[in-house]
Backbone of each chain as ProteinMPNN parsed JSONL, in Angstrom:
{"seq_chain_A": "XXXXXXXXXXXXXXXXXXXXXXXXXXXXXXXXXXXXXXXXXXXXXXXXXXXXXXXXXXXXXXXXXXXXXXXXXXXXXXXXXXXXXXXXXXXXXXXXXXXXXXXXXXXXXXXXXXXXXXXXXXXXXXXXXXXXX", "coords_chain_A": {"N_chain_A": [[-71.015, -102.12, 112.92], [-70.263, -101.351, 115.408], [-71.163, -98.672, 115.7], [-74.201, -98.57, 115.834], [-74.343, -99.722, 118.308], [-73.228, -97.972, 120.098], [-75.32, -95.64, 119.322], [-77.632, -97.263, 120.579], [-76.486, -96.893, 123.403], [-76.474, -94.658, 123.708], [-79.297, -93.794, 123.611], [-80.4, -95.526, 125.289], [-78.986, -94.541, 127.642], [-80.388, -91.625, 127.906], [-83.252, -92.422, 128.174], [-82.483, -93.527, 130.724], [-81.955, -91.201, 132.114], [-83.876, -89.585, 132.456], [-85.742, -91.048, 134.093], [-84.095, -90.912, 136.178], [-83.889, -87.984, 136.865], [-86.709, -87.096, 137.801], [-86.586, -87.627, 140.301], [-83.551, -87.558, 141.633], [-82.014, -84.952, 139.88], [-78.752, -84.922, 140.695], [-77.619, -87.285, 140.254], [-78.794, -88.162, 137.491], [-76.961, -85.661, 136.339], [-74.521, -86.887, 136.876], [-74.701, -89.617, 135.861], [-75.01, -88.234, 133.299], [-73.105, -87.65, 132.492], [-71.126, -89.54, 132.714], [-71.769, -91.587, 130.693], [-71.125, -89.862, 128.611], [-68.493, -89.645, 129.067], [-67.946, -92.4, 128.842], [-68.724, -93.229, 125.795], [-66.738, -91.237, 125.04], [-64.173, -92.855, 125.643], [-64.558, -94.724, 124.487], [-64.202, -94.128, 121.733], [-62.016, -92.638, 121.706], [-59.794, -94.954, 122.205], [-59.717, -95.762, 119.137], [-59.196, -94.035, 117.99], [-56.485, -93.84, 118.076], [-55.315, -95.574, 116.456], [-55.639, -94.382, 114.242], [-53.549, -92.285, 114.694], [-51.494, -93.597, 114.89], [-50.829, -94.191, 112.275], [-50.605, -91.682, 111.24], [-47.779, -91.264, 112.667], [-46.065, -93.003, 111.809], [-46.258, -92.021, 108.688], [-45.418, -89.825, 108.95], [-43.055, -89.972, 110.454], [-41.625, -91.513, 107.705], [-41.254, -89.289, 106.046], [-39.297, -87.636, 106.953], [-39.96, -85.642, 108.348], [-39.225, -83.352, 111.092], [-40.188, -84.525, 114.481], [-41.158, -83.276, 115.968], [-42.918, -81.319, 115.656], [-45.214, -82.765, 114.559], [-45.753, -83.458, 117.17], [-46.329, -81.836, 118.377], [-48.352, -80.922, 116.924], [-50.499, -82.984, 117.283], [-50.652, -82.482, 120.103], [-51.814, -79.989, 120.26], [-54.504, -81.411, 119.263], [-55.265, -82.711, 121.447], [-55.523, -81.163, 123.652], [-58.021, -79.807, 122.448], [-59.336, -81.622, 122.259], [-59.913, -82.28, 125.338], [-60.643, -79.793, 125.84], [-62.867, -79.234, 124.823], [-64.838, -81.572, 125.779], [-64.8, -81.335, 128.548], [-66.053, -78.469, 128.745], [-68.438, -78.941, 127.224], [-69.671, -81.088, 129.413], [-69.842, -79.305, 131.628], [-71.454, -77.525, 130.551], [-73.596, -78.734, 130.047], [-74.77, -79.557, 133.053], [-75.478, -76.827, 133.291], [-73.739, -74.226, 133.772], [-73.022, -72.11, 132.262], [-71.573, -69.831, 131.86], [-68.75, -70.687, 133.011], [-68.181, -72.84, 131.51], [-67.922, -71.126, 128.947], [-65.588, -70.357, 130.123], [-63.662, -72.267, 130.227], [-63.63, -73.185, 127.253], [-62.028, -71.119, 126.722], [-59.573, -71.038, 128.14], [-58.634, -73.163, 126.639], [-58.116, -72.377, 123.882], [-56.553, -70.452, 124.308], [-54.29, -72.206, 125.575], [-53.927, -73.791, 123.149], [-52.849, -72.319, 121.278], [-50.499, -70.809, 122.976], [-49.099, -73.058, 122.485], [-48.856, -73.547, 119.462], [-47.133, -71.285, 119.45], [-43.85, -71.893, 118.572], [-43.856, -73.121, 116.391], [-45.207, -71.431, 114.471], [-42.918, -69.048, 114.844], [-41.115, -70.576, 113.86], [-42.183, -70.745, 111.196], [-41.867, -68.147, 110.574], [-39.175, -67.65, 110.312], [-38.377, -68.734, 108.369], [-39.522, -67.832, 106.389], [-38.137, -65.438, 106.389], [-35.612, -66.455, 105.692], [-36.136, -66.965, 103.094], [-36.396, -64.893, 101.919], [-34.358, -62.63, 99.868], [-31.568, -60.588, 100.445], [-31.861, -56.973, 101.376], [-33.794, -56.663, 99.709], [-35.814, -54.978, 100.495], [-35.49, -52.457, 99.869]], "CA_chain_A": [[-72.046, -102.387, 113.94], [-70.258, -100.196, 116.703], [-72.112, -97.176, 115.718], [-75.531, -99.332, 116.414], [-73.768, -100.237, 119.821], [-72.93, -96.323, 121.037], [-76.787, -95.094, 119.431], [-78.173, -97.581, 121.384], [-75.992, -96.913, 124.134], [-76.805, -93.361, 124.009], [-80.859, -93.841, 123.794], [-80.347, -96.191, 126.648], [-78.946, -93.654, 128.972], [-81.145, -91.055, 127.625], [-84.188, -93.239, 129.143], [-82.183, -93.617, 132.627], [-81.057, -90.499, 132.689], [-85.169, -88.816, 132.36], [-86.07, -91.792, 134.583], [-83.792, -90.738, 137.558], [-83.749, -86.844, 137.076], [-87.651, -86.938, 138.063], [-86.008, -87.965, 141.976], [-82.612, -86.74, 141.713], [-81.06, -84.59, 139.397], [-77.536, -84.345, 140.539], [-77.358, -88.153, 139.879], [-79.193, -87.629, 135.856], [-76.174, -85.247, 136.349], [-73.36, -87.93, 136.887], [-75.513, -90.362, 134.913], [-74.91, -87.946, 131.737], [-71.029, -87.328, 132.574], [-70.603, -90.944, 132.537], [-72.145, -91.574, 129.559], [-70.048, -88.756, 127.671], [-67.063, -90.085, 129.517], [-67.852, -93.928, 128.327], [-68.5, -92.766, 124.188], [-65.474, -90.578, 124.639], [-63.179, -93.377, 126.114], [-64.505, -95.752, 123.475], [-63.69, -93.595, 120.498], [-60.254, -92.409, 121.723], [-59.372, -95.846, 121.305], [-60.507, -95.759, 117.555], [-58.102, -92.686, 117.336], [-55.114, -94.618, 118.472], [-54.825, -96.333, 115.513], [-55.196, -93.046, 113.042], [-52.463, -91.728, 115.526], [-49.91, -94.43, 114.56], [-50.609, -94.142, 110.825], [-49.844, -90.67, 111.1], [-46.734, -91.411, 113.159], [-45.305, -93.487, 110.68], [-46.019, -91.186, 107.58], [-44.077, -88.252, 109.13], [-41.216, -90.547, 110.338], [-40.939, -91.845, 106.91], [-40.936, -88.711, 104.933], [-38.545, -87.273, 107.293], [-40.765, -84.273, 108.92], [-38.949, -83.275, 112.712], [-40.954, -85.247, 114.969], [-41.926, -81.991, 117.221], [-44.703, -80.75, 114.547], [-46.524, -83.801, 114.86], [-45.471, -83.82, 118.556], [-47.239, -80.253, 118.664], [-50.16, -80.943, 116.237], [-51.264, -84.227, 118.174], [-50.619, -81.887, 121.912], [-52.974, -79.412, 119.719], [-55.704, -82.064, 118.887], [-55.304, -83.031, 122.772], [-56.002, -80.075, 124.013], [-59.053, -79.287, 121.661], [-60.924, -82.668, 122.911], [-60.583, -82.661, 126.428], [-61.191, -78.604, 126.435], [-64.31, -79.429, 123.93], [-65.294, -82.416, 126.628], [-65.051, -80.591, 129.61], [-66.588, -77.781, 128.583], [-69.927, -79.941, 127.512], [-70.254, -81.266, 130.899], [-70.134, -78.027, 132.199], [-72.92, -76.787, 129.892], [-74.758, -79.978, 130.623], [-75.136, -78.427, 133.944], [-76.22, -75.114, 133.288], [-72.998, -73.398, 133.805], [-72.919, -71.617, 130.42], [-70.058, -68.898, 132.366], [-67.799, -71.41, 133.331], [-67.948, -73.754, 130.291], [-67.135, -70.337, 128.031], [-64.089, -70.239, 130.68], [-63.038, -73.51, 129.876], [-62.989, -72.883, 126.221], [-61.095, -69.95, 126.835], [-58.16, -71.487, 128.941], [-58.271, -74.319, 125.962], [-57.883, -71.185, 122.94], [-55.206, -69.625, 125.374], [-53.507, -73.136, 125.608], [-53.338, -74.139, 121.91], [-52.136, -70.393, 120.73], [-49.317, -71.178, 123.385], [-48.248, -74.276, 121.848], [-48.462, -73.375, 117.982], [-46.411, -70.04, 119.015], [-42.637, -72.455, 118.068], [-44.357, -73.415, 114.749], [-45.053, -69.62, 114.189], [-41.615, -68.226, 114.867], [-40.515, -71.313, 112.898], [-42.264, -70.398, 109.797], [-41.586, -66.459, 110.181], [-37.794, -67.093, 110.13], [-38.03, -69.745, 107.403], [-39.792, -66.88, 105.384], [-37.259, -64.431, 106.314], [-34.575, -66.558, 105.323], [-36.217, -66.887, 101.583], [-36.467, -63.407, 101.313], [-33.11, -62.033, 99.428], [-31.235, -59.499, 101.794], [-31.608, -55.676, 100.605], [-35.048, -56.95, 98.849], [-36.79, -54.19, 101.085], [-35.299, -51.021, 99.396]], "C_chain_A": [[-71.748, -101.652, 115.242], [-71.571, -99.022, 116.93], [-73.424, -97.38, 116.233], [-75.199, -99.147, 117.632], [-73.716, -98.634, 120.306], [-74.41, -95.853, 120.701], [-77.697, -95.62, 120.321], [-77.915, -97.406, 122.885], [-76.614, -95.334, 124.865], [-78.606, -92.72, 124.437], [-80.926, -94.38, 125.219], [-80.497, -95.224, 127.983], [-79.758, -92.332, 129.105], [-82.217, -91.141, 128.628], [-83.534, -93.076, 130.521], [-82.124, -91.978, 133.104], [-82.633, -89.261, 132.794], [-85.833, -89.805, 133.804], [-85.772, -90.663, 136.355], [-83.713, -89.108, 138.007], [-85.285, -86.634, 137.967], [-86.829, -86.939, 139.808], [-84.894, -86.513, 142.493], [-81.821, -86.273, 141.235], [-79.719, -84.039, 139.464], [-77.321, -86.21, 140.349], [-77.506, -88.462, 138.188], [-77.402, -87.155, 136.108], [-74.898, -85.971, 135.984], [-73.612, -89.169, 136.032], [-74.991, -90.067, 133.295], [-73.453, -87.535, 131.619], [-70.34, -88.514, 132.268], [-70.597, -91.607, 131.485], [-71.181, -90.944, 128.266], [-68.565, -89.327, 127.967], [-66.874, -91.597, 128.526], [-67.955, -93.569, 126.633], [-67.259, -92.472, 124.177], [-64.084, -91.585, 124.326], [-62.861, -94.401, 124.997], [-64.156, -95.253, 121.825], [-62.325, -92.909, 120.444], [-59.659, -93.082, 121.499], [-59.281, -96.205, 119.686], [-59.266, -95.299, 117.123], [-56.835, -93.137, 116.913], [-54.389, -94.436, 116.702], [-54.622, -95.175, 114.068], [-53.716, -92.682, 113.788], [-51.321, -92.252, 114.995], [-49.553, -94.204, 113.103], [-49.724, -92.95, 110.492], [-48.01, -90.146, 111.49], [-45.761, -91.204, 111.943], [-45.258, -92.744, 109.163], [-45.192, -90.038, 107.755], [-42.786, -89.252, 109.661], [-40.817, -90.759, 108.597], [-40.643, -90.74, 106.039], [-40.516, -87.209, 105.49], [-38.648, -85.385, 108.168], [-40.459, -84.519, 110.722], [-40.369, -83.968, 113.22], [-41.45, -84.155, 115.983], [-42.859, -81.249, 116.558], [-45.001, -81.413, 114.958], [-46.876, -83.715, 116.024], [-47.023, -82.898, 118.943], [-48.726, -80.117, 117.858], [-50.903, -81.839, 117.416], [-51.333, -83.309, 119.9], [-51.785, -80.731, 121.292], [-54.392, -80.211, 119.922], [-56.024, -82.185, 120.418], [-56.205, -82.139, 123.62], [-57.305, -79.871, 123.802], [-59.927, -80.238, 122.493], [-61.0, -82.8, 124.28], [-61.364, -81.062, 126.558], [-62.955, -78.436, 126.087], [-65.289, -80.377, 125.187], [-65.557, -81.737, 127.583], [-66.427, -79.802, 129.528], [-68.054, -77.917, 128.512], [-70.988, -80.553, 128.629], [-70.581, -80.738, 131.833], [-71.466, -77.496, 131.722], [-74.032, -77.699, 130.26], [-75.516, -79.417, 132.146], [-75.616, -77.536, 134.315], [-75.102, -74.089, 133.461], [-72.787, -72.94, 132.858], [-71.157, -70.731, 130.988], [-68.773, -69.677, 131.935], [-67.16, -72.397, 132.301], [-67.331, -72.678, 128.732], [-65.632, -70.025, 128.715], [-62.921, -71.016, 130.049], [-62.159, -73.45, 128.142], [-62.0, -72.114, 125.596], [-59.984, -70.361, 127.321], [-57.735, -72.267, 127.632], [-57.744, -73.625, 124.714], [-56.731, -70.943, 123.376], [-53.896, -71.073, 125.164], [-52.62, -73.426, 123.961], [-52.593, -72.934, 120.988], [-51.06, -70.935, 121.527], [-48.338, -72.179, 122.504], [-47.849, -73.755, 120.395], [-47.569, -71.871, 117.816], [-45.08, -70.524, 118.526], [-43.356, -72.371, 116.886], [-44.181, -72.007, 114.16], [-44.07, -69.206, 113.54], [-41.069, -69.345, 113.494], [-40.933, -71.041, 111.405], [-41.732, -68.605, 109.653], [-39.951, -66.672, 109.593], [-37.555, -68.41, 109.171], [-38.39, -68.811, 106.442], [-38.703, -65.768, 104.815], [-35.663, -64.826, 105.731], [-34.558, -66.843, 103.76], [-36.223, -65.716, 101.17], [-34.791, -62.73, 101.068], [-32.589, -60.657, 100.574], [-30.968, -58.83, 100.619], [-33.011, -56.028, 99.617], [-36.227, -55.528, 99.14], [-36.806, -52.687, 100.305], [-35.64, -51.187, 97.929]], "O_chain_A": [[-72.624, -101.348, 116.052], [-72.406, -98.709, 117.778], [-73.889, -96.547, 117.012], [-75.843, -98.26, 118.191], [-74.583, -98.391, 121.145], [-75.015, -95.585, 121.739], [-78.509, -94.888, 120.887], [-78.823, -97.665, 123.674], [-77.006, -95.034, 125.992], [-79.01, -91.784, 125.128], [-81.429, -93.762, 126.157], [-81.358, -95.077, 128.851], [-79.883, -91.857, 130.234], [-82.328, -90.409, 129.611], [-84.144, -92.461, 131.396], [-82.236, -91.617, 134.275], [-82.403, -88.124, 133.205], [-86.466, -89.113, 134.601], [-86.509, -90.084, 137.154], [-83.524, -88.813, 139.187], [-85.106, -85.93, 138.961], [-86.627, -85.816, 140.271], [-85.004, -85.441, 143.088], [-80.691, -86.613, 141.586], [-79.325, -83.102, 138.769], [-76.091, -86.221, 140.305], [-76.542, -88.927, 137.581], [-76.563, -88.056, 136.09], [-74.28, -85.72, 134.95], [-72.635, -89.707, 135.511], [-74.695, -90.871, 132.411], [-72.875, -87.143, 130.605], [-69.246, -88.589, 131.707], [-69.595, -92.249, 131.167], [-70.709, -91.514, 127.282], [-67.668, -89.4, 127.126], [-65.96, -91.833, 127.736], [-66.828, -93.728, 126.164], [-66.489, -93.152, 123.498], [-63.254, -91.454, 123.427], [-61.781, -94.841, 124.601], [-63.9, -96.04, 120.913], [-61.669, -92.668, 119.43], [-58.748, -92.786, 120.726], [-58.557, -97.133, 119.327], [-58.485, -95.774, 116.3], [-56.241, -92.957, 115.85], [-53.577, -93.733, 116.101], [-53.753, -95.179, 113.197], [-52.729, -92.951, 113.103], [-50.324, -91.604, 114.675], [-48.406, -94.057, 112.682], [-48.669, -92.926, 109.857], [-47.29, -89.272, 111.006], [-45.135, -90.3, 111.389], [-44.237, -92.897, 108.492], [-44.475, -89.452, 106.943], [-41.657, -89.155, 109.179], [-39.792, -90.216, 108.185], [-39.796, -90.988, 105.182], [-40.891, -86.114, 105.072], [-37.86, -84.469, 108.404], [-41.012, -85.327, 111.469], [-41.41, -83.976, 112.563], [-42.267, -84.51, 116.832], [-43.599, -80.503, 117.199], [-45.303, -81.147, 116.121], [-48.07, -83.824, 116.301], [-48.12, -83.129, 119.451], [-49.756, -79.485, 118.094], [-51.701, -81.412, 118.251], [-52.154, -83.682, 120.738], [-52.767, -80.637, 122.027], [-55.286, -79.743, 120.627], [-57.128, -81.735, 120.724], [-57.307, -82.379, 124.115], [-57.981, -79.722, 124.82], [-60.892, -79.926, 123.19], [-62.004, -83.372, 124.704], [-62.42, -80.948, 127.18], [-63.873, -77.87, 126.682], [-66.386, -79.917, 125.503], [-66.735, -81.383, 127.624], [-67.517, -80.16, 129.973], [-68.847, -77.365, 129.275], [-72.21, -80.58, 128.778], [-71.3, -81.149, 132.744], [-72.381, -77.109, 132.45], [-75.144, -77.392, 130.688], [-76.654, -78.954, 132.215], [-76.132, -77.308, 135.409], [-75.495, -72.935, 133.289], [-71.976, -73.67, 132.29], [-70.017, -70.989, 130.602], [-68.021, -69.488, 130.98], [-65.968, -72.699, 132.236], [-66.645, -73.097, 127.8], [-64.689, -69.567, 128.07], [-61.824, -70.698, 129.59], [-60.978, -73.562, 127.813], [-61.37, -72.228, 124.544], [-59.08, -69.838, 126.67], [-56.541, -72.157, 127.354], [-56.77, -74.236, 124.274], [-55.781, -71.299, 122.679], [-52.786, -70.872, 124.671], [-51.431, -73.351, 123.651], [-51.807, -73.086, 120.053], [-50.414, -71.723, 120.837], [-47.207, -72.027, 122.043], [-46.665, -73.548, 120.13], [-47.3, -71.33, 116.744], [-44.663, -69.62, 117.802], [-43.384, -71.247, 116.386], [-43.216, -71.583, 113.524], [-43.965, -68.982, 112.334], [-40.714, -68.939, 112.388], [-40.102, -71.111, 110.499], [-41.3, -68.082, 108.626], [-39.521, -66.024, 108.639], [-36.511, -69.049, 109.302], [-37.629, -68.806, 105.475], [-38.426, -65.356, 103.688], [-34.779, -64.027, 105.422], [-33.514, -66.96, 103.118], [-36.043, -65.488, 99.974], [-34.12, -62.387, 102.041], [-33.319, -59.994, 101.311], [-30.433, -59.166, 99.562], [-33.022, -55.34, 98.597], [-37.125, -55.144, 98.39], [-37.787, -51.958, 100.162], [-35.603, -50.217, 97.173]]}, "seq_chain_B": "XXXXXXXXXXXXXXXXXXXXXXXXXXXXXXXXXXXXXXXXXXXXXXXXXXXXXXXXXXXXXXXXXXX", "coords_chain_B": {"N_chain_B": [[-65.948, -103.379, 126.863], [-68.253, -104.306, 127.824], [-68.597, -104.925, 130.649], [-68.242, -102.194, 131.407], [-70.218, -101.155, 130.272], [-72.487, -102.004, 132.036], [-71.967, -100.512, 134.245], [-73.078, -98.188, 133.719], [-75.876, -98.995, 134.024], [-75.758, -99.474, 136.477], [-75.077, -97.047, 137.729], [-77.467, -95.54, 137.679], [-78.944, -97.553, 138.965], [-78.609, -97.496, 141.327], [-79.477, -94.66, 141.327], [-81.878, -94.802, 141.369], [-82.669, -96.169, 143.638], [-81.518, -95.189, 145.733], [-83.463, -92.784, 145.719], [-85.895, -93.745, 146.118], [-84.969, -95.185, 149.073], [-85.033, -92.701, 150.56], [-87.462, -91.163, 150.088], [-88.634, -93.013, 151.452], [-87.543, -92.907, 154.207], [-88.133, -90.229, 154.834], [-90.741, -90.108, 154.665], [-90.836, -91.544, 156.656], [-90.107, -89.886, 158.911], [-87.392, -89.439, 159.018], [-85.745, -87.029, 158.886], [-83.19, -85.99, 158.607], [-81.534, -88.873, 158.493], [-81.97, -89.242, 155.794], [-81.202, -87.575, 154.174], [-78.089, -87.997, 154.811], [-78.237, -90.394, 153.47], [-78.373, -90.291, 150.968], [-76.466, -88.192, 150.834], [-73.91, -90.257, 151.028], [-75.008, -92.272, 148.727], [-74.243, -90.721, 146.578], [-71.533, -89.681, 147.179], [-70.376, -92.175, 146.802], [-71.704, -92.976, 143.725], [-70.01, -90.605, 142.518], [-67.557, -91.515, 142.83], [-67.205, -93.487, 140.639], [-67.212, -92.066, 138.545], [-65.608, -90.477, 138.801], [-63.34, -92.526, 138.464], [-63.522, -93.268, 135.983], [-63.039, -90.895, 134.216], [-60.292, -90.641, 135.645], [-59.457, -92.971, 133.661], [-59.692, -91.849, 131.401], [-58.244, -89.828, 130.919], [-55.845, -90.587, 131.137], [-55.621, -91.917, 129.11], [-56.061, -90.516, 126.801], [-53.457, -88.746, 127.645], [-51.403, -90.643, 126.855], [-52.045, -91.118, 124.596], [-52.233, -88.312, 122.925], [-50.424, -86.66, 123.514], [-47.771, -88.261, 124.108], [-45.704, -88.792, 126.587]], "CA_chain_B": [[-66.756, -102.277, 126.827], [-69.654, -104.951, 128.291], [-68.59, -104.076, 131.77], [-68.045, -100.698, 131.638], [-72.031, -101.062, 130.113], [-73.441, -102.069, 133.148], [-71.624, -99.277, 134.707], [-74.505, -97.282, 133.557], [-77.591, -99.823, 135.046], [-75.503, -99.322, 138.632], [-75.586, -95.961, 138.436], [-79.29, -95.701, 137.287], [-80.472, -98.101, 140.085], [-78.393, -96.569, 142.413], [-79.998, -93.211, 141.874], [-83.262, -94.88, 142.064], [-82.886, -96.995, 144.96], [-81.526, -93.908, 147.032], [-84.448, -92.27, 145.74], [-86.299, -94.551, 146.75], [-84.56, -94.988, 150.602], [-84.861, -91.077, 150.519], [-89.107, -91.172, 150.204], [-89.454, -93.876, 152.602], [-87.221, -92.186, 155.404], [-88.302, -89.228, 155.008], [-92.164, -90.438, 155.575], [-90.379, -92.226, 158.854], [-89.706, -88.641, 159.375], [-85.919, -89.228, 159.786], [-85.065, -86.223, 157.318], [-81.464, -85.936, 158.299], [-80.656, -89.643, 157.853], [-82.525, -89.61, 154.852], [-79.999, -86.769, 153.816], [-76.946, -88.672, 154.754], [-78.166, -91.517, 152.814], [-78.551, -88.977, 149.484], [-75.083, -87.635, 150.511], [-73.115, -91.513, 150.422], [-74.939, -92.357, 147.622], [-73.483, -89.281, 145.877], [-70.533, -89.97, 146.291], [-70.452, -93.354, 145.406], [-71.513, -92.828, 141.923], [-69.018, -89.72, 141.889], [-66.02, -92.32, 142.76], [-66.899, -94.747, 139.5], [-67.321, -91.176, 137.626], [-63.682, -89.915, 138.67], [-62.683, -93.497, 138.246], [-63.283, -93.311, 134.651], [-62.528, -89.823, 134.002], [-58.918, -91.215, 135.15], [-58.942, -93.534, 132.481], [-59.984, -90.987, 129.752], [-57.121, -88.563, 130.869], [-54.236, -91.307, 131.239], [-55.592, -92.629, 127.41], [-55.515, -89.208, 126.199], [-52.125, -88.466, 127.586], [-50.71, -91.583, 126.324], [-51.994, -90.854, 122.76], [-51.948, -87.617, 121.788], [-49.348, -86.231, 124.308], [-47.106, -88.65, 124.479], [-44.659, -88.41, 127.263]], "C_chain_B": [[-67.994, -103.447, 127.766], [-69.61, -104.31, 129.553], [-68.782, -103.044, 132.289], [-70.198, -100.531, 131.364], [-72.338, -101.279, 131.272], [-73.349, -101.39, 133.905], [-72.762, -98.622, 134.794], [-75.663, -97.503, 134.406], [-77.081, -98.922, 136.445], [-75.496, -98.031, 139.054], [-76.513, -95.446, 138.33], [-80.013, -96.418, 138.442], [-79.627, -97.879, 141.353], [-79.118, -95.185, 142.896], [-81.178, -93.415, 142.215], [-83.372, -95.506, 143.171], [-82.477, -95.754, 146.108], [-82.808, -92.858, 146.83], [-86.122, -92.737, 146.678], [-86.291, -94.655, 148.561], [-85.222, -93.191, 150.927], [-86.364, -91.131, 150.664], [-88.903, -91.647, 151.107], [-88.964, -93.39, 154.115], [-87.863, -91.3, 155.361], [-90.238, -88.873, 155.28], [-92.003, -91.217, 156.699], [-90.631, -90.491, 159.213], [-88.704, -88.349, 160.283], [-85.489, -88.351, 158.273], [-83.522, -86.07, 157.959], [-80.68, -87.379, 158.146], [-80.731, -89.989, 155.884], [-81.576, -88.859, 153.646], [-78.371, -87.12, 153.853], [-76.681, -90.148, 153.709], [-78.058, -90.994, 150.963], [-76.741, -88.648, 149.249], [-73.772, -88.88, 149.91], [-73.623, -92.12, 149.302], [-74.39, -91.551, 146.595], [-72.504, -90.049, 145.94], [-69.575, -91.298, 146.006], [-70.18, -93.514, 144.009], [-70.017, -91.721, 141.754], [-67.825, -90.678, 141.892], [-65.627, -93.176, 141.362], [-67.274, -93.479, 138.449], [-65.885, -90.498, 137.3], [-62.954, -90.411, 138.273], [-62.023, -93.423, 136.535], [-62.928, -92.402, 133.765], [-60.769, -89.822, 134.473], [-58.637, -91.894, 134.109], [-58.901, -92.921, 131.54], [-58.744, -90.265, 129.913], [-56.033, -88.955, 130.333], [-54.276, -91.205, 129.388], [-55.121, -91.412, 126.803], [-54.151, -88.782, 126.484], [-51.032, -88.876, 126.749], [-50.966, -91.564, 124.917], [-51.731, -89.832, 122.213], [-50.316, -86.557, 122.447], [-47.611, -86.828, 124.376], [-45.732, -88.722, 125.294], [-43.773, -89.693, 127.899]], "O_chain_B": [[-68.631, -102.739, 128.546], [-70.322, -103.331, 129.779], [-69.337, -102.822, 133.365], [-71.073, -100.005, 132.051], [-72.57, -100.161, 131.732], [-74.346, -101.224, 134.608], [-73.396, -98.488, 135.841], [-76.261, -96.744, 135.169], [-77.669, -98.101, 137.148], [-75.751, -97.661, 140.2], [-76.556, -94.505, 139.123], [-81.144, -96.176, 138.864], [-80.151, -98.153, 142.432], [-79.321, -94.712, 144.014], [-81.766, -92.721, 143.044], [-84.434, -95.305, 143.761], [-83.107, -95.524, 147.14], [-83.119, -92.143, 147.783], [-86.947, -92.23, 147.438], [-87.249, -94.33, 149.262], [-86.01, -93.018, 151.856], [-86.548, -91.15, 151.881], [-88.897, -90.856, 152.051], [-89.73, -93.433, 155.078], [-88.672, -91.498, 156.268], [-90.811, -87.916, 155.8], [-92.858, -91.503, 157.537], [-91.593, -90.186, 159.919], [-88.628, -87.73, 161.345], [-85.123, -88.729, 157.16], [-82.716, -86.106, 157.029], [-79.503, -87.382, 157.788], [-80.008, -90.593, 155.091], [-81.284, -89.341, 152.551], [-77.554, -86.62, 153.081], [-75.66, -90.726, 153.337], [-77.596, -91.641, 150.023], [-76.015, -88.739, 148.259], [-73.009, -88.74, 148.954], [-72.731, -92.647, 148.637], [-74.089, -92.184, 145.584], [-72.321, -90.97, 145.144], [-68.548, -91.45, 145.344], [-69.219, -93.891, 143.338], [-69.103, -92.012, 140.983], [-67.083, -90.623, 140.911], [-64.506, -93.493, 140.963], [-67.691, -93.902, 137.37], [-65.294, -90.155, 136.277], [-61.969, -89.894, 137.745], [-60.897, -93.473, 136.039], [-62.534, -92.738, 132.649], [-59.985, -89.139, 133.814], [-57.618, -91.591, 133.489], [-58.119, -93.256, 130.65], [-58.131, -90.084, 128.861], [-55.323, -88.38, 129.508], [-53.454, -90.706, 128.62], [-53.984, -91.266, 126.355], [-53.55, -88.396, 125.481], [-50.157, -88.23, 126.171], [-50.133, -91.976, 124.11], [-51.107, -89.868, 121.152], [-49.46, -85.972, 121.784], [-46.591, -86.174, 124.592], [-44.684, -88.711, 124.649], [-42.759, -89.475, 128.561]]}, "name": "protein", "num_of_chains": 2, "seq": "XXXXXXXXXXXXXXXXXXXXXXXXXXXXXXXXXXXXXXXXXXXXXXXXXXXXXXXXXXXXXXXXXXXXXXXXXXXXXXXXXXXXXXXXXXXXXXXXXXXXXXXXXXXXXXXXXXXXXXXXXXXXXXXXXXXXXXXXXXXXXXXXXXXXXXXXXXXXXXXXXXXXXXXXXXXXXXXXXXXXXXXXXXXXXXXXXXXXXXXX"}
């Protein structure tokens, strides 16, 4: 019955948010940020609880805890740069919101460059020495 | 979440009630208070917009970041 609760939630502000743009659309504006903000806040909670499951399956089957560390700082990344970015476009800034996505690309490439190196020299250490000639 | 719902109404009849103030001054023909009253409603709503855009950040930190 959530899902009822956020569609209606979302029609709701829909209505306010056509209501008050007729006056003043930099309030619509903050109206539809708030909105995106309140869904978001209420389904990050949701996440939590996948979050822990996943915890506990890589503790138990003994996978370094700095992958996950670095997947979950991945996923992080992705939803506020994805969020942002939305609210920006909401706006009309199309520029600035392809910026955004761009800093958030730039970010997660940073992070997954350990993983990287970590698989290159896990490769290089299956590969037999003198295999090349 | 109920609370945070009504969040929404207050800033909905906030924008209309300064809309509102905003017509009726501005047929007084006080257009610059009518403009100051536009500007503190602003940022009003922006304070319970930042407010909660703190909470989304902290949550997010605290879940997928964890530090």
């Amino acid at each position: 019955m959530e899902m009822i609760q956020i569609v209606g939630l979302g029609l709701m502000a829909t209505v306010l948010i056509l209501v008050v743009k007729e006056q003043k659309p930099m309030f619509a504006f903050l109206l539809a940020a708030f909105t995106g903000l309140f869904i978001f806040l209420y389904v990050i909670g949701k996440i939590e609880a996948v979050i822990k499951v996943l915890e506990d399956l890589a503790n138990r089957s003994g996978i370094p805890s700095i992958y996950l560390k670095t997947v979950l700082k991945i996923i992080g990344i992705a939803y506020i740069a994805e969020f942002g970015a939305q609210i920006v476009r909401d706006a009309g800034q199309e520029s600035i919101a392809s910026k955004i996505e761009f800093a958030g690309k730039v970010f997660i490439l940073v992070m997954a460059i350990p993983i990287i190196s970590v698989i290159v020299e896990t490769v290089m250490g299956l590969l037999p020495a003198g295999s090349g000639t | 979440m109920n609370m945070d719902v009504s969040a929404i109404f207050q800033i909905a009849g906030i924008g209309i009630i300064i809309a509102m103030i905003h017509s009726v001054l501005k047929q007084m023909g006080k257009e610059d208070m009518a403009h100051w009253v536009t500007v503190i409603g602003f940022v009003v709503v922006l304070f319970m917009v930042v407010r909660l855009l703190n909470d989304l950040f902290q949550e997010i930190k605290t879940i997928f970041l964890f530090q």
